[in-house]
N, C-alpha and C positions, 0 to 999 in steps of 0.2 A: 459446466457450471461450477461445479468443485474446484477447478483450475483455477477458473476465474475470481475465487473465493478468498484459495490460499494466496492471491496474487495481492487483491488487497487488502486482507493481513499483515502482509510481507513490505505492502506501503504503508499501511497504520500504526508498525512498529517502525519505520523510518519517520513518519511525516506525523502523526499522533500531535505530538506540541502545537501544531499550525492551525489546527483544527479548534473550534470553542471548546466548551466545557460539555455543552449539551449535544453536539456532536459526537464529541467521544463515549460519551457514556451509551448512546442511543448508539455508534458503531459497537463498540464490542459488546455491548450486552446482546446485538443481532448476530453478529459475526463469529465473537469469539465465545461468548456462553450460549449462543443457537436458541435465544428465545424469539419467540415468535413477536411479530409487532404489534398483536392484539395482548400479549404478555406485559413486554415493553410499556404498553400504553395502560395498563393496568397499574403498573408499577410505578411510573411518573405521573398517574392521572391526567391523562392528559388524551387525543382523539390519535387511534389508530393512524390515520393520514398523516396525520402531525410527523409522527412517529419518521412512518413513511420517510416523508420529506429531508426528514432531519438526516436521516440514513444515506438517503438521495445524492445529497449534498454533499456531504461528509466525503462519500462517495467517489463522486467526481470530482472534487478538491482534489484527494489526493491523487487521482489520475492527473490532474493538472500540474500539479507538483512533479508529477514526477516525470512527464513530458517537458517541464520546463529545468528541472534539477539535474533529471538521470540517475538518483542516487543507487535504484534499485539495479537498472541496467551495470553500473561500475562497478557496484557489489556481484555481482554474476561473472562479468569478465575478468574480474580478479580472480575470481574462484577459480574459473577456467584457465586463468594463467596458472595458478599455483599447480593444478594437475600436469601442465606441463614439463616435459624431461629436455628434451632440446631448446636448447639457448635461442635458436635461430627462431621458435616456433612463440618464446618468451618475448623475444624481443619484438615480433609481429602482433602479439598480442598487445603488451605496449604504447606500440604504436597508434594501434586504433582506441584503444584507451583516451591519450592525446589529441586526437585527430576528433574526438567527441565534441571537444569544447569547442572546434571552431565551425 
């Protein structure tokens, strides 16, 4: 679950702009300030489910975003490249770098 969390965080600070206004807001206020969506919905005045849904969505966008972009995955593989010392092991990473897009 925790995993799962930090992961769309990690897409929310990539893909965040793509998202509405009241997505975003109704995303981090759950995810990254960890209020409840019975809070949440005190706060916009608006019905817990609402809340819910809005999160929902939000949600899955940017898993979809990121299924169709990769920006998260490219960001990881580069990391992993830069840890690399061998040229031979750089240039393999590289590769499937490139090999993403098609």
């Amino acid at each position: 679950m925790m995993e799962n969390r930090e992961y769309l965080n990690a897409l929310f600070d990539i893909y965040k702009e793509l998202l509405t206004t009241t997505e975003q807001i109704a995303f981090s206020e759950h995810f990254i300030e960890d209020l409840s969506m019975q809070e949440i919905a005190d706060n916009q005045n608006i019905s817990k489910s609402s809340v819910g849904k809005t999160v929902q969505r939000a949600s899955e966008k940017l898993e979809n975003y990121e299924r169709i972009l990769h920006n998260y995955q490219t960001k990881k593989m580069l990391e992993e490249t830069l840890e690399q010392d061998n040229i031979k092991d750089i240039k393999a990473q590289i590769s499937k770098l490139l090999e993403m897009d098609n």
